[in-house]
C-alpha positions as CSV (number, residue, x, y, z in Angstrom):
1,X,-4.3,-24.7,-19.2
2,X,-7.7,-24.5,-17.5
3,X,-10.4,-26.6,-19.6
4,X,-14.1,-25.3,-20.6
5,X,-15.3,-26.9,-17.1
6,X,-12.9,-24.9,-14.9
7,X,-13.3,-21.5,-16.5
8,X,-17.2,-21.7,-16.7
9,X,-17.4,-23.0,-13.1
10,X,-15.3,-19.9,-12.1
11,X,-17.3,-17.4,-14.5
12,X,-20.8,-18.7,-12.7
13,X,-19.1,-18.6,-9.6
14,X,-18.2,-15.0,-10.1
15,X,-21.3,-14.1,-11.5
16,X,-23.1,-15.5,-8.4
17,X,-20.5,-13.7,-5.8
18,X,-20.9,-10.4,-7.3
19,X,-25.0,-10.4,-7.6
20,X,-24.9,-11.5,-3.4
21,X,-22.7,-9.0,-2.7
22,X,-25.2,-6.6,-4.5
23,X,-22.1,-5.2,-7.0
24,X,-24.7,-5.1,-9.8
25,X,-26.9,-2.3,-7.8
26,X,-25.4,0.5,-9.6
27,X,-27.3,3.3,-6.9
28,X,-26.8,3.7,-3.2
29,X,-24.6,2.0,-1.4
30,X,-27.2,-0.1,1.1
31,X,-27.7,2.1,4.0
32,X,-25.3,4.7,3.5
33,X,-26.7,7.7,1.0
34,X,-24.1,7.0,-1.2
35,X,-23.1,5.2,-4.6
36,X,-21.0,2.4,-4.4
37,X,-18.0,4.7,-6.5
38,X,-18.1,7.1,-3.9
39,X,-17.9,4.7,-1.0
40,X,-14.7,3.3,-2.7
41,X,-13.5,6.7,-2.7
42,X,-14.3,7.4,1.0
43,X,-12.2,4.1,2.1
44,X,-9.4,4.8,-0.2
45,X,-9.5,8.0,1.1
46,X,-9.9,7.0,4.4
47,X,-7.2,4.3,4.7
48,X,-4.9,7.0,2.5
49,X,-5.8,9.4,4.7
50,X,-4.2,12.1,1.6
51,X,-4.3,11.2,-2.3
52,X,-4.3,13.1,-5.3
53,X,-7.2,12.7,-8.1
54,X,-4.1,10.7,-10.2
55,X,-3.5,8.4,-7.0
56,X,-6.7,7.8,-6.3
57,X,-7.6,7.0,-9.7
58,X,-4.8,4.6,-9.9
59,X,-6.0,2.6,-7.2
60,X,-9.8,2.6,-7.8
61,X,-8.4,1.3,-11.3
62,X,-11.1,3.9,-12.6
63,X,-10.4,6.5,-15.1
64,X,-9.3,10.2,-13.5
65,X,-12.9,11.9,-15.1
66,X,-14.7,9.3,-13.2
67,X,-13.4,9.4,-9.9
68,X,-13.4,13.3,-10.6
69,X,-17.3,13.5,-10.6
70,X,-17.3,11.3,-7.5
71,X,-15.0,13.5,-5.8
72,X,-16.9,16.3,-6.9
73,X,-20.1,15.1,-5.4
74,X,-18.3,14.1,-2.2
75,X,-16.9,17.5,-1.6
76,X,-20.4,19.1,-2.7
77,X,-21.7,16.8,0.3
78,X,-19.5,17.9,2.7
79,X,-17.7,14.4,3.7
80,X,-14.2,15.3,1.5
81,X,-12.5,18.3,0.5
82,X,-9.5,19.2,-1.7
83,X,-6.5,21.2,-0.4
84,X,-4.0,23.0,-2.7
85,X,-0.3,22.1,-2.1
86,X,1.5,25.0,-1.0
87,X,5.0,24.5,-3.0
88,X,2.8,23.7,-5.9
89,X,-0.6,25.3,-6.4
90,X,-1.3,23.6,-9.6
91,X,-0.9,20.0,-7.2
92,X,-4.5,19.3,-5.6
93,X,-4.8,16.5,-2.8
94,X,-8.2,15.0,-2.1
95,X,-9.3,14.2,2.0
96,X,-11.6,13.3,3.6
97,X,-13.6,16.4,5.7
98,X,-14.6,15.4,9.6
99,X,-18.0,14.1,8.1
100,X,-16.1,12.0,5.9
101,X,-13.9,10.5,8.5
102,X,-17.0,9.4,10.3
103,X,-18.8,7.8,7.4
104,X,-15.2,6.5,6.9
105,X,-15.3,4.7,10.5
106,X,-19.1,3.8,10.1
107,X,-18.5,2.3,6.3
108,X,-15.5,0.3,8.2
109,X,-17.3,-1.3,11.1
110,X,-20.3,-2.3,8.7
111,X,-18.0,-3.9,6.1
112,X,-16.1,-5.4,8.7
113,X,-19.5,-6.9,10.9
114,X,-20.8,-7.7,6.8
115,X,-17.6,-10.1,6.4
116,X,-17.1,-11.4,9.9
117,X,-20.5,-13.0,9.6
118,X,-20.0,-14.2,6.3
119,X,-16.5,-16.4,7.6
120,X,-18.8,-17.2,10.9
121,X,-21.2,-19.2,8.0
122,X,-18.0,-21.0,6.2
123,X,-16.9,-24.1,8.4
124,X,-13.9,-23.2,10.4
125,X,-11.6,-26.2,9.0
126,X,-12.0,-24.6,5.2
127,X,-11.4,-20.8,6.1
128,X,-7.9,-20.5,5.7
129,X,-8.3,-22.7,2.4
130,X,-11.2,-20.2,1.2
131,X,-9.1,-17.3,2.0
132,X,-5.8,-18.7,0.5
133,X,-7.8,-19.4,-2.9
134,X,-9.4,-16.1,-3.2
135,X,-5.9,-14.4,-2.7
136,X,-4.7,-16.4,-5.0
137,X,-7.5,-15.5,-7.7
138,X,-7.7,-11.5,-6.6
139,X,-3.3,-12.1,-7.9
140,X,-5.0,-13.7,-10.9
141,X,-7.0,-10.9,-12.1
142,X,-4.6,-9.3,-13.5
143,X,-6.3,-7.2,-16.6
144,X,-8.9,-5.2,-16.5
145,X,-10.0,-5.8,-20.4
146,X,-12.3,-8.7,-20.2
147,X,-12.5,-11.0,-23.4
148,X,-9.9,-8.4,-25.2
149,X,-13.2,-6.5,-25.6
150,X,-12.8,-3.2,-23.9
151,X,-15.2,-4.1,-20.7
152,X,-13.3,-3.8,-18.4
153,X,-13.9,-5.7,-15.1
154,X,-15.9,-8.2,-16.5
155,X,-18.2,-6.1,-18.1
156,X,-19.6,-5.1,-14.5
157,X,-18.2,-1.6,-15.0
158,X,-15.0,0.3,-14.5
159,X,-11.7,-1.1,-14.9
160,X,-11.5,-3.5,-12.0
């Protein structure tokens, strides 16, 4: 079992990843015009290419009425849109539109350019190790209930 000294290193470490990677900014998404839920939805989306609300849900790890209103928006701004099924019309799949697809691509090549640099700073003996460990800790996180005290992700919102 870990001892205090472990687990508060790794809660401190946590804490300082996600305020750099700017998690905590609950508005826009930095340069993009859109929340941070809706640019998970776009690359789920995106990398799906075809989910339903249930699916998409599932992955985001997000309740369905949550990811609803951020589908909502999306398809009010013209970047995704929801087709019925044709053998059954109760059965709705979310897309992205051709706007979406291209903020898709653009949110892509930023993220990709964002974490390229960030393995350029770590020194090139230890970047195997570093991305080894934080497999193995992503695998860790199994539960989304955070101290048995319904908050989910840490308490930094949604369910992981």
């Amino acid at each position: 079992m870990a001892d205090d000294k472990q687990a508060k290193r790794l809660r401190e470490t946590m804490r300082i990843i996600v305020r750099r990677l700017g998690i905590l900014e609950r508005g826009e998404a930095s340069c993009c015009g859109i929340t941070l839920a809706q640019c998970h939805v776009i690359v789920e989306l995106g990398r799906a290419e075809r989910l339903s609300l249930n699916e998409l849900a599932e992955r985001l790890r997000l309740d369905k009425s949550t990811v609803s209103r951020s589908v909502d928006n999306l398809v009010t701004m013209g970047l995704a849109v929801r087709e019925d099924d044709p053998a059954d019309r109760r059965y709705v799949t979310l897309a992205l539109s051709d706007d979406g697809v291209k903020v898709f691509a653009d949110l892509e090549k930023r993220m990709e350019n964002y974490f390229a640099d960030i393995v350029d700073l770590l020194p090139a003996e230890k970047r195997e190790q570093v991305l080894d460990s934080l497999v193995l800790l992503a695998e860790a996180i199994k539960s989304p209930d955070c101290c048995g005290l319904g908050l989910g992700n840490g308490g930094y919102g949604g369910k992981g």
